[in-house]
C-alpha positions in Angstrom: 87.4 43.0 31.2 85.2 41.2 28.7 86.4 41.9 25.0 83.3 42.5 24.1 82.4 44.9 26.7 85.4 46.9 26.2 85.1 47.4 22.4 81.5 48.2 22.8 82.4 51.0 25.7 85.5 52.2 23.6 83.3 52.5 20.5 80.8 54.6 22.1 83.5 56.8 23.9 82.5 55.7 27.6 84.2 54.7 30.2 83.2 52.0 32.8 83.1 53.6 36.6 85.3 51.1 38.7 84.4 51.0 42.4 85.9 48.8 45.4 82.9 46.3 45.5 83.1 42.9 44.6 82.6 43.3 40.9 84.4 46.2 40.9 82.2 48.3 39.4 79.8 50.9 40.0 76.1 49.9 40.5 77.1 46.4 39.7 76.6 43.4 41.8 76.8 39.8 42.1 73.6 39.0 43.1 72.9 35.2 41.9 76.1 32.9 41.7 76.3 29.7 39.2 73.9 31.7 37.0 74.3 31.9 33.4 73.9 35.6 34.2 74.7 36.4 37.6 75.7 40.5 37.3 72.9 42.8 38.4 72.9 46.4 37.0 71.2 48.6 38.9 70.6 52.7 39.7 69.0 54.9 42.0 66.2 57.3 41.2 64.2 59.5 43.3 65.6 57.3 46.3 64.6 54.1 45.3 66.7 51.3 43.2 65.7 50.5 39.9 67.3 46.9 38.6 68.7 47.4 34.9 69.0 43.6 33.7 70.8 41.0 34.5 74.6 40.1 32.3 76.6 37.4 31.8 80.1 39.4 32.7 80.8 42.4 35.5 81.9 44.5 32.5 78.6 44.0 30.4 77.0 44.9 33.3 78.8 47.9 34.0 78.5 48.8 30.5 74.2 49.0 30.5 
């Protein structure tokens, strides 16, 4: 896990959902390889998928 990410998740008291997918975490994917920021966070409401950003790092990802 990124440093970063996991100061920033233990400073707010959270904890980072891990799932068996290939980033290994919960509405996380890798969606463009040999990108600067290849890590798509993304949710569902009201049945359709909303994209949250794109990060650097599975855990930063996981994190938004």
């Amino acid at each position: 896990m990124s440093s970063k990410a996991r100061q920033q998740a233990q400073a707010e008291g959270l904890t980072l959902r891990v799932a068996e997918n290939s980033s290994g975490y919960y509405g996380v994917r890798l969606d463009r390889p040999g990108r600067p920021k290849p890590y798509q966070a993304h949710v569902k409401r009201r049945g359709k998928t909303v994209t949250l950003g794109y990060f650097a790092t599975a855990e930063e990802a996981a994190l938004c």
